[in-house]
PASEBA-1860 file (N, C-alpha, C; in nm, 3 decimals):
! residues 229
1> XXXXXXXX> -1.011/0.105/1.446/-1.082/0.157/1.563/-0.982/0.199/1.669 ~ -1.010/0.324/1.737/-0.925/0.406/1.841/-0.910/0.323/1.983 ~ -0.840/0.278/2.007/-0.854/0.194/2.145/-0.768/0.250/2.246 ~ -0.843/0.295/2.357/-0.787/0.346/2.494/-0.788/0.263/2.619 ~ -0.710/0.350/2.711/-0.646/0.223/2.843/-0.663/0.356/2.948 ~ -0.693/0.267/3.100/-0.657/0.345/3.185/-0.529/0.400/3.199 ~ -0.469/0.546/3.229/-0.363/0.566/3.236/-0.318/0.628/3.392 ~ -0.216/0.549/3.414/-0.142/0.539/3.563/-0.040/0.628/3.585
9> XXXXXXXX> -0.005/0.655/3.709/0.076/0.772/3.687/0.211/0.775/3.737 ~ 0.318/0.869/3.659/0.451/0.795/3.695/0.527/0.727/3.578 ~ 0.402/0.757/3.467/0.475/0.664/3.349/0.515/0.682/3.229 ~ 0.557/0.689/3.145/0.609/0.742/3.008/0.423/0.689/2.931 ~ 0.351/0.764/2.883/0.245/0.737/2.811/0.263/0.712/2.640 ~ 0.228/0.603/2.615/0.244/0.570/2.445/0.160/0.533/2.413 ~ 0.133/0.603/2.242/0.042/0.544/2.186/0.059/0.469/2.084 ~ -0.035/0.368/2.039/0.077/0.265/1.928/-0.023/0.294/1.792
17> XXXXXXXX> 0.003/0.361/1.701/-0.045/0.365/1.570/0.001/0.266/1.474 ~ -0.066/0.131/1.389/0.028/0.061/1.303/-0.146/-0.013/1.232 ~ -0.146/0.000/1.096/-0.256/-0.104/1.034/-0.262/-0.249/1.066 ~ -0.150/-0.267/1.111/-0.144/-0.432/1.181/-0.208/-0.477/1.281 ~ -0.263/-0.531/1.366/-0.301/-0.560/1.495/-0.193/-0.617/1.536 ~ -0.165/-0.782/1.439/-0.018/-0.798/1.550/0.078/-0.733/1.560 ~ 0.085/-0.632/1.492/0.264/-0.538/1.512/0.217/-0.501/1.652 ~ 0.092/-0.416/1.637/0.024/-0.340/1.760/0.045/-0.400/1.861
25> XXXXXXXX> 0.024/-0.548/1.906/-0.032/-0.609/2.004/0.124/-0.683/2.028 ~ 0.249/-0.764/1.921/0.355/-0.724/1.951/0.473/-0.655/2.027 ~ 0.395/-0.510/2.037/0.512/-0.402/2.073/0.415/-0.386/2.214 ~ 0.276/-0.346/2.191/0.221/-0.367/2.345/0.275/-0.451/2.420 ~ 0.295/-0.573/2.392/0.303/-0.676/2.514/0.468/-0.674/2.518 ~ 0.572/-0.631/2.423/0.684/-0.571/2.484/0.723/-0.460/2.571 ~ 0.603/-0.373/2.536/0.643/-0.239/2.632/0.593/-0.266/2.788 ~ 0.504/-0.385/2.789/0.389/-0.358/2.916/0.491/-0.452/3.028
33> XXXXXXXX> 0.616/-0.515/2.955/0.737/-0.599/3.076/0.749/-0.432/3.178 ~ 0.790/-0.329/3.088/0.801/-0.231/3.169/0.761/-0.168/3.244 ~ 0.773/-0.144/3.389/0.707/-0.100/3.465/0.686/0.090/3.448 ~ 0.795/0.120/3.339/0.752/0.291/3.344/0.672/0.316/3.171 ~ 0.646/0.203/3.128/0.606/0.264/3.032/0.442/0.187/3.051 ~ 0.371/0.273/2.940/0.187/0.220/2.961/0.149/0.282/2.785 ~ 0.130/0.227/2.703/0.027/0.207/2.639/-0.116/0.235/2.683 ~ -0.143/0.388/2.608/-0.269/0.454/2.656/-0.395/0.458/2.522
41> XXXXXXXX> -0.341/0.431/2.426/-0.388/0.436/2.325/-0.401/0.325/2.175 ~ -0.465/0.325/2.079/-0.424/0.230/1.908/-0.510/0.274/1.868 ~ -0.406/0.279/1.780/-0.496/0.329/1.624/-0.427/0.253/1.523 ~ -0.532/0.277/1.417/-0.499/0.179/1.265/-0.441/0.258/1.119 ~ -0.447/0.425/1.156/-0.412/0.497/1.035/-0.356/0.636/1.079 ~ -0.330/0.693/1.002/-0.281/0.850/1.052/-0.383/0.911/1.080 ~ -0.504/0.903/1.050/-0.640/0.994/1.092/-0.608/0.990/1.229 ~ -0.622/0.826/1.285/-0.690/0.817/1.364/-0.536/0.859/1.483
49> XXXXXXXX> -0.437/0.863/1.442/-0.329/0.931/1.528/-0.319/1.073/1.574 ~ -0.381/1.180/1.458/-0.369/1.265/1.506/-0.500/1.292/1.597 ~ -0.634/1.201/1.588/-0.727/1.226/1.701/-0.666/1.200/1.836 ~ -0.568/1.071/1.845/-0.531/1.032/1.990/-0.464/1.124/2.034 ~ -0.356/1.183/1.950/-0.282/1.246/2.028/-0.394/1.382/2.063 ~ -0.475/1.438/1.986/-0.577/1.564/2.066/-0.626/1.504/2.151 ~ -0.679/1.390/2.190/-0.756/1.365/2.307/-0.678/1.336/2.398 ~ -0.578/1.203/2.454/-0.502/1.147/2.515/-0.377/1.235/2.515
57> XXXXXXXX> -0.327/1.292/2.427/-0.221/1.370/2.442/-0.078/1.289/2.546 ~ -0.055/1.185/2.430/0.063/1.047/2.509/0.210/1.164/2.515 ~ 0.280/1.129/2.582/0.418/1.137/2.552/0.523/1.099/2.443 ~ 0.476/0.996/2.412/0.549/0.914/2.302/0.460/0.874/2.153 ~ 0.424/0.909/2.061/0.386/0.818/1.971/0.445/0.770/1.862 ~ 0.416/0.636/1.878/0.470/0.491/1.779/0.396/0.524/1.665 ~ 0.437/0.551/1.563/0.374/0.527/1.447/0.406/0.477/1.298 ~ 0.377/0.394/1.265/0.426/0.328/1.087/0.450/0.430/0.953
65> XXXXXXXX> 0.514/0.380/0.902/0.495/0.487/0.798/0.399/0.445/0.686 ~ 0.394/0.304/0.661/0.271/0.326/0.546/0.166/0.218/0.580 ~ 0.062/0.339/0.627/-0.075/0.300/0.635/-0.198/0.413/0.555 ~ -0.288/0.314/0.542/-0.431/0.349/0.479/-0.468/0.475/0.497 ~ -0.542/0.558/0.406/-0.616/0.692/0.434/-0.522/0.786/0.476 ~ -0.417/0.785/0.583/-0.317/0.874/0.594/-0.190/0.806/0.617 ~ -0.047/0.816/0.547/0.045/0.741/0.641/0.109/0.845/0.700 ~ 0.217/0.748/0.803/0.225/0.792/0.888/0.340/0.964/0.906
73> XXXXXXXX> 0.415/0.944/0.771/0.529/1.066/0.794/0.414/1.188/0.799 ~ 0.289/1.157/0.707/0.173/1.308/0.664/0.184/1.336/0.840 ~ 0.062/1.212/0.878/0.043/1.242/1.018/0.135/1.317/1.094 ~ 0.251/1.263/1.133/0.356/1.343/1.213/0.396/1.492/1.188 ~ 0.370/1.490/1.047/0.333/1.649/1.018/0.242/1.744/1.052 ~ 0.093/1.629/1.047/-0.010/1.765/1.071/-0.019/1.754/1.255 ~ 0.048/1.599/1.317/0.041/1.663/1.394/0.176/1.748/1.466 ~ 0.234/1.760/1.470/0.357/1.878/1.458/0.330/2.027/1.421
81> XXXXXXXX> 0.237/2.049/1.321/0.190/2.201/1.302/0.101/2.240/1.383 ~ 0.007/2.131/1.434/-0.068/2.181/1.580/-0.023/2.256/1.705 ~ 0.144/2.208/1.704/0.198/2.201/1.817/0.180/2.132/1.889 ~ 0.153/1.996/1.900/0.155/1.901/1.961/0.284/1.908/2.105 ~ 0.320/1.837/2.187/0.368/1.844/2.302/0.428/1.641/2.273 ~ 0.341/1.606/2.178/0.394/1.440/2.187/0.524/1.436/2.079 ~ 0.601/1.329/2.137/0.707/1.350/2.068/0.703/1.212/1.966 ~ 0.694/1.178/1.857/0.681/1.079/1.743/0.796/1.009/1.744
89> XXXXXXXX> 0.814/0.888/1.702/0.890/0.747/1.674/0.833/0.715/1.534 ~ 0.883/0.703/1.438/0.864/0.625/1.323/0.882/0.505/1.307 ~ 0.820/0.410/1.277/0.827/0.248/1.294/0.816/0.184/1.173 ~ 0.956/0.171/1.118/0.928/0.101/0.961/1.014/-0.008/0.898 ~ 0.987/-0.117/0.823/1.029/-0.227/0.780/1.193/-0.162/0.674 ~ 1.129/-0.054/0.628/1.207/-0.044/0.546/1.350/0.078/0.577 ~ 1.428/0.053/0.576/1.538/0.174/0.596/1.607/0.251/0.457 ~ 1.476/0.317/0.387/1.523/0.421/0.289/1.542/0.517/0.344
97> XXXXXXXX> 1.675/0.574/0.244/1.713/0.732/0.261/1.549/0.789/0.283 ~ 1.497/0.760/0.160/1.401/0.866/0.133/1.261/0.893/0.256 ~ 1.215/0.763/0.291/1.170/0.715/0.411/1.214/0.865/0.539 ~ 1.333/0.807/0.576/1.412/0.832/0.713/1.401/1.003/0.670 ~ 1.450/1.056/0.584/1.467/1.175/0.539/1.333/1.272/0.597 ~ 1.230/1.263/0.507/1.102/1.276/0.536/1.075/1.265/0.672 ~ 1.092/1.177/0.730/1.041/1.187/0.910/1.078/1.230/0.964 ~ 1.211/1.283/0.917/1.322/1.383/1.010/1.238/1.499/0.997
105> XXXXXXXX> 1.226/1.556/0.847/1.166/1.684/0.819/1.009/1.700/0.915 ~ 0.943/1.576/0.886/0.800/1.584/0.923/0.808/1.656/1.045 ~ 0.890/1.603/1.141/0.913/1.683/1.313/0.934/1.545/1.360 ~ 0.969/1.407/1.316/0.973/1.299/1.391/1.114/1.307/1.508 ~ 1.072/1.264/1.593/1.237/1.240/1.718/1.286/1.130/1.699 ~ 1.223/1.011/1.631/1.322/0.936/1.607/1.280/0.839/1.473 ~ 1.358/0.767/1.424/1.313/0.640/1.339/1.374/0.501/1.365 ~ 1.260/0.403/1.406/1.305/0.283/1.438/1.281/0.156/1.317
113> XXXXXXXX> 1.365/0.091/1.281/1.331/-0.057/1.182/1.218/-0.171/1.282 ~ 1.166/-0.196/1.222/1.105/-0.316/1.300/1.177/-0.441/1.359 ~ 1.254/-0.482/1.319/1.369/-0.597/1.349/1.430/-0.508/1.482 ~ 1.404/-0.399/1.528/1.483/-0.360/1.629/1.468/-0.446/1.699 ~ 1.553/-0.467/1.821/1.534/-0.564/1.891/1.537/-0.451/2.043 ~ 1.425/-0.579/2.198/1.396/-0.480/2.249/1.477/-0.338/2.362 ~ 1.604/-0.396/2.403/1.662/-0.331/2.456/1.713/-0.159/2.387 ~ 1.709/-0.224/2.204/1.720/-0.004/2.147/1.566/0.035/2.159
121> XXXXXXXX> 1.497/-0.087/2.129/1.358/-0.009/2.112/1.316/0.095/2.240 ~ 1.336/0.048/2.410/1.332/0.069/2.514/1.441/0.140/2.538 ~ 1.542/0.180/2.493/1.651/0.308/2.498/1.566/0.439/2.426 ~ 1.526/0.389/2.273/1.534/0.530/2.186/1.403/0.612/2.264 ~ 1.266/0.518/2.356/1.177/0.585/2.400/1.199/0.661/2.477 ~ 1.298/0.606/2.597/1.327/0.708/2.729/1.428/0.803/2.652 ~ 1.487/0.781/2.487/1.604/0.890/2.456/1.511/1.024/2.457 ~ 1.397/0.988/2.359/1.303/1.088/2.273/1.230/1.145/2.426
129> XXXXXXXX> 1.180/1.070/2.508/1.081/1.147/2.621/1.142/1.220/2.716 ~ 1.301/1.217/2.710/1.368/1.297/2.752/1.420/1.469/2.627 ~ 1.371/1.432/2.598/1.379/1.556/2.422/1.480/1.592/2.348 ~ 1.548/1.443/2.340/1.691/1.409/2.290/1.622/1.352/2.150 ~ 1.688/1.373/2.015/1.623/1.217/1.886/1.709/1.110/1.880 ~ 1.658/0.997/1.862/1.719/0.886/1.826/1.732/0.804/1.694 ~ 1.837/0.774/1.688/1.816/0.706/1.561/1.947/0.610/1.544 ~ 1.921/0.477/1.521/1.974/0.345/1.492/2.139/0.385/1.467
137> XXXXXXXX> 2.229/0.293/1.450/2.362/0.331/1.390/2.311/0.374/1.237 ~ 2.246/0.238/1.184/2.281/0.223/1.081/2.192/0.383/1.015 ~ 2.092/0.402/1.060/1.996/0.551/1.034/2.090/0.645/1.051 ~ 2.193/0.665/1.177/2.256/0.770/1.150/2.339/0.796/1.056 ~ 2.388/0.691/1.012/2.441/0.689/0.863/2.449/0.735/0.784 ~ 2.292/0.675/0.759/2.204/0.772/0.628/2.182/0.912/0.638 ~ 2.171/0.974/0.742/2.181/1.099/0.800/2.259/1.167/0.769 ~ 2.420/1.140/0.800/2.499/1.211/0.786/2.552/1.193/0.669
145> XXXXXXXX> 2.553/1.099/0.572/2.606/1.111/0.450/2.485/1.177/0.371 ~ 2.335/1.191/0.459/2.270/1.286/0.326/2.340/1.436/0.326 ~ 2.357/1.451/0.512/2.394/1.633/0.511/2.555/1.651/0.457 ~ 2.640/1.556/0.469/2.733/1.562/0.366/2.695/1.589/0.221 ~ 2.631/1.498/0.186/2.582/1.573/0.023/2.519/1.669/0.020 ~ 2.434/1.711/0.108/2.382/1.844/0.069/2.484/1.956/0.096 ~ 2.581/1.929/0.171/2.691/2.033/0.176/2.770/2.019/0.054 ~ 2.807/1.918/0.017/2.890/1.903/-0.120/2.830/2.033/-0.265
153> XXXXXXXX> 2.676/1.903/-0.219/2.577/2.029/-0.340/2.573/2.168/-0.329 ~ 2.526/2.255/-0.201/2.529/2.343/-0.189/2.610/2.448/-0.241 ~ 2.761/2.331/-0.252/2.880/2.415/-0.329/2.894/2.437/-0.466 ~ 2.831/2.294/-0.518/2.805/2.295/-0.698/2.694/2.378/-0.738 ~ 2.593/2.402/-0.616/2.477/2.459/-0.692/2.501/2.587/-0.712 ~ 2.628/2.667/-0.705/2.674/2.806/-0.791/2.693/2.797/-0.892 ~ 2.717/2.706/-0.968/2.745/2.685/-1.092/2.609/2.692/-1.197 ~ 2.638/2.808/-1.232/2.488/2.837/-1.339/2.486/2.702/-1.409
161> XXXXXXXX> 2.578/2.643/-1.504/2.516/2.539/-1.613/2.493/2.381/-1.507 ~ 2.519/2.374/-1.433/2.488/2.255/-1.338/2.345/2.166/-1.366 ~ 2.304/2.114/-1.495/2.201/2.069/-1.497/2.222/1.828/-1.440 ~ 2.307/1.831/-1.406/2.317/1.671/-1.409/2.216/1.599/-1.315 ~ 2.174/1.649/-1.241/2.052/1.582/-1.186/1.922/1.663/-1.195 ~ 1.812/1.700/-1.277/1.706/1.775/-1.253/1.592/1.723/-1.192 ~ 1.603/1.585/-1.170/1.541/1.455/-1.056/1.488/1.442/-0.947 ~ 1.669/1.549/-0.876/1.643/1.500/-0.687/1.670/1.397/-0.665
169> XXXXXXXX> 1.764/1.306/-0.722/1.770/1.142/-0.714/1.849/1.179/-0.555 ~ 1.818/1.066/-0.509/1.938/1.050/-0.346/2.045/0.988/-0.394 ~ 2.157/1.019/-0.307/2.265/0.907/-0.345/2.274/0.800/-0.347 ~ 2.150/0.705/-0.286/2.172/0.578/-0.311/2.029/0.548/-0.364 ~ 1.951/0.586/-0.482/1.909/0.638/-0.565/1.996/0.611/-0.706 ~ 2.062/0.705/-0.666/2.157/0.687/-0.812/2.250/0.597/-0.796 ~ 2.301/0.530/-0.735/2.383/0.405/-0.688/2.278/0.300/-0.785 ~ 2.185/0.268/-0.787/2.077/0.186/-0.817/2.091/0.215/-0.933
177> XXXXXXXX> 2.057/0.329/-0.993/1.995/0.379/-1.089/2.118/0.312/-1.188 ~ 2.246/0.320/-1.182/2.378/0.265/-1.220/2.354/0.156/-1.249 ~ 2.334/0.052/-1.104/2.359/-0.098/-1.129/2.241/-0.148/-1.190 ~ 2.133/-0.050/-1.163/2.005/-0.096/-1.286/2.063/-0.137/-1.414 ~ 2.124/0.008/-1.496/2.184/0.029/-1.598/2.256/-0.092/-1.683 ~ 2.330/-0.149/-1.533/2.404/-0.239/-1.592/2.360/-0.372/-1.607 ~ 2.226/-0.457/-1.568/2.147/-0.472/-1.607/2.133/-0.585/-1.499 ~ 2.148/-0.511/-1.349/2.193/-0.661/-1.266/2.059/-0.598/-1.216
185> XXXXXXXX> 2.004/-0.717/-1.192/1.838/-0.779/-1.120/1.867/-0.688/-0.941 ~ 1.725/-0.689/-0.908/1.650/-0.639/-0.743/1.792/-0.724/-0.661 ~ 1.817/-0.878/-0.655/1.869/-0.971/-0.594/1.981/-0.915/-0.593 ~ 2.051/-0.892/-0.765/2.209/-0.902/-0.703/2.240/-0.687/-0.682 ~ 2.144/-0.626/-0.697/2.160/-0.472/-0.615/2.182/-0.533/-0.461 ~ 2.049/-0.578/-0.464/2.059/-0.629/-0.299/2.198/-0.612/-0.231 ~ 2.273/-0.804/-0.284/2.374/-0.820/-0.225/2.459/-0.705/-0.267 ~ 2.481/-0.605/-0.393/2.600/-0.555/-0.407/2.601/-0.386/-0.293
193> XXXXXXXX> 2.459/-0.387/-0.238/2.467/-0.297/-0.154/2.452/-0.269/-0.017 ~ 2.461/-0.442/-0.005/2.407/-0.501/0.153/2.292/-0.457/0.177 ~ 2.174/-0.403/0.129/2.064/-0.349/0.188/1.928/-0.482/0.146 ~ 1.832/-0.486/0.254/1.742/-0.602/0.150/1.675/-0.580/0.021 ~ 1.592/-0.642/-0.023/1.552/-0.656/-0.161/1.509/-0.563/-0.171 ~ 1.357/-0.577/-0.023/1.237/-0.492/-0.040/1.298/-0.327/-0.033 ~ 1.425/-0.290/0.060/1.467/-0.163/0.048/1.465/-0.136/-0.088 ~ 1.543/-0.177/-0.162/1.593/-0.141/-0.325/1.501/-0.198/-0.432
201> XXXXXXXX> 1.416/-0.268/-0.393/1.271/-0.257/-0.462/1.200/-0.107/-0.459 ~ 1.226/-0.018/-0.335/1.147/0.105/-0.294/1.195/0.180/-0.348 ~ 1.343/0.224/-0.335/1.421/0.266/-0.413/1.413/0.296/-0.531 ~ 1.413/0.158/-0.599/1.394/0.148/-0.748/1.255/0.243/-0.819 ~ 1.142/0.195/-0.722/1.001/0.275/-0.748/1.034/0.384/-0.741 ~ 1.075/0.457/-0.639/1.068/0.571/-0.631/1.171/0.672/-0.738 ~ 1.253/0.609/-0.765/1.356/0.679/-0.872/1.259/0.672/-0.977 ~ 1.214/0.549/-1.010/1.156/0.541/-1.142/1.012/0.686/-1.149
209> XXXXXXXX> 0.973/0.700/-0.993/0.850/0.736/-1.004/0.922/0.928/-1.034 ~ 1.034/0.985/-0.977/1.096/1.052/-0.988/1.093/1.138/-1.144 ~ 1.177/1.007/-1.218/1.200/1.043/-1.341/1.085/1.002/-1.483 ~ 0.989/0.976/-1.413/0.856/0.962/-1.473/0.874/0.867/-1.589 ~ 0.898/0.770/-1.565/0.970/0.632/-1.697/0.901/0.505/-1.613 ~ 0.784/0.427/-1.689/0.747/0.311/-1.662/0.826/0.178/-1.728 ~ 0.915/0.224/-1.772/0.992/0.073/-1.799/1.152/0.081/-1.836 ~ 1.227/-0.032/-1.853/1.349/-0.047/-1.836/1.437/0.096/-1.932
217> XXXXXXXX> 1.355/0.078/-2.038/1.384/0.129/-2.207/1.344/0.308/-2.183 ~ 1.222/0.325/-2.134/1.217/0.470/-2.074/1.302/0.476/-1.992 ~ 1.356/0.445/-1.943/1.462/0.490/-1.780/1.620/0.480/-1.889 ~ 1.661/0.390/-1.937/1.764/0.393/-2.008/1.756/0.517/-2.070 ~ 1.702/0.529/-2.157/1.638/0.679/-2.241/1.713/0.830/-2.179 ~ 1.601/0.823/-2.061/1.646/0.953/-1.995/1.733/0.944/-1.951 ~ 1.792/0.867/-1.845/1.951/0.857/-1.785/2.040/0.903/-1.865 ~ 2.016/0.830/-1.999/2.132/0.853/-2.103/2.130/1.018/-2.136
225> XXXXX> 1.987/1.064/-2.158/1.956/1.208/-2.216/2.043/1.264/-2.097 ~ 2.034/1.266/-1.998/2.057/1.361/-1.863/2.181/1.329/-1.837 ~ 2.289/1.192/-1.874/2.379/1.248/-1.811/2.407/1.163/-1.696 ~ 2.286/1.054/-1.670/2.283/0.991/-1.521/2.344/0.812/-1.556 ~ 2.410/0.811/-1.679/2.438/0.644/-1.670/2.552/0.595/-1.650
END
């Protein structure tokens, strides 16, 4: 359900999109210490985000990336082709390439982890409502070593016989896809890539979902066929 607030003036306006109530009610009662920011809006799905922002039309919207009926990178898309005027925050547990990638494209200004703690959370808002993007150290990271590889690629992709990835795997994607190979468990990828479980649990899905192989023995299979082990 869409929930609205009087809105005061003078203030950075946000709306908080998340299927959670307590994330919602969480980050509300962090933002509301602030005297320039106001929570004008909640919602529970991407539907109901791109209604707030047509009606309320916030400055800022908070939104998750995976929720019910719509998540949230779609949303930031359709609302972005409207032309919207609100500028989006992505709010997610998980810090995948593939994740972060996507929200960049969608039109997002920034992407935040949930563990943020509140002093970046309260930087990256006034970064974005000033019409600057923000994004974490560790996000910019991922950033710039993707547009490094796509510059790398850009250079191999002259090469007519170039078939070694026909996938799209990310680079840390295929980092996985390796230590899969070698037959080390979710736990020890984890530690061997400092990232948490649940990241390289996502990872893992999504490569697998990539190369269309439901089990260890299909994925060995093709890797080997292609070139990727």
């Amino acid at each position: 359900m869409v929930e609205n607030f009087r809105i005061l003036k003078k203030q950075i306006t946000i709306a908080l999109v998340d299927d959670h109530m307590l994330v919602r009610n969480g980050i509300k009662s962090l933002l509301e210490e602030e005297q320039d920011l106001q929570v004008i809006a909640e919602g529970s799905n991407g539907f109901e985000a791109i209604d707030i922002v047509d009606q309320y039309k916030p400055d800022i919207l908070i939104i998750d990336v995976r929720m019910p009926e719509l998540n949230g990178i779609d949303a930031v898309q359709k609302i972005q082709e409207k032309g919207s005027n609100s500028k989006s925050i992505v709010l997610s547990m998980h810090d995948s390439e593939e994740y972060i990638l996507q929200s960049i494209k969608a039109g997002a200004f920034g992407y935040l982890l949930k563990d943020t703690d509140k002093k970046e959370f309260i930087k990256a808002i006034h970064t974005v409502h000033s019409g600057e993007k923000y994004f974490s150290g560790d996000i910019s990271n991922i950033i710039v070593s993707n547009l490094l590889q796509n510059d790398n690629s850009a250079k191999i992709t002259s090469t007519p016989n170039n078939t070694e990835d026909p996938f799209g795997l990310t680079k840390k994607e295929k980092q996985i896809l390796k230590l899969i190979l070698t037959g080390k468990t979710n736990s020890e990828i984890s530690d061997a890539l400092q990232n948490s479980k649940r990241t390289i649990e996502t990872h893992r899905f999504n490569l697998m979902k990539k190369m269309n192989v439901k089990n260890l023995i299909e994925l060995s299979t093709k890797a080997s066929e292609f070139g990727l082990n």
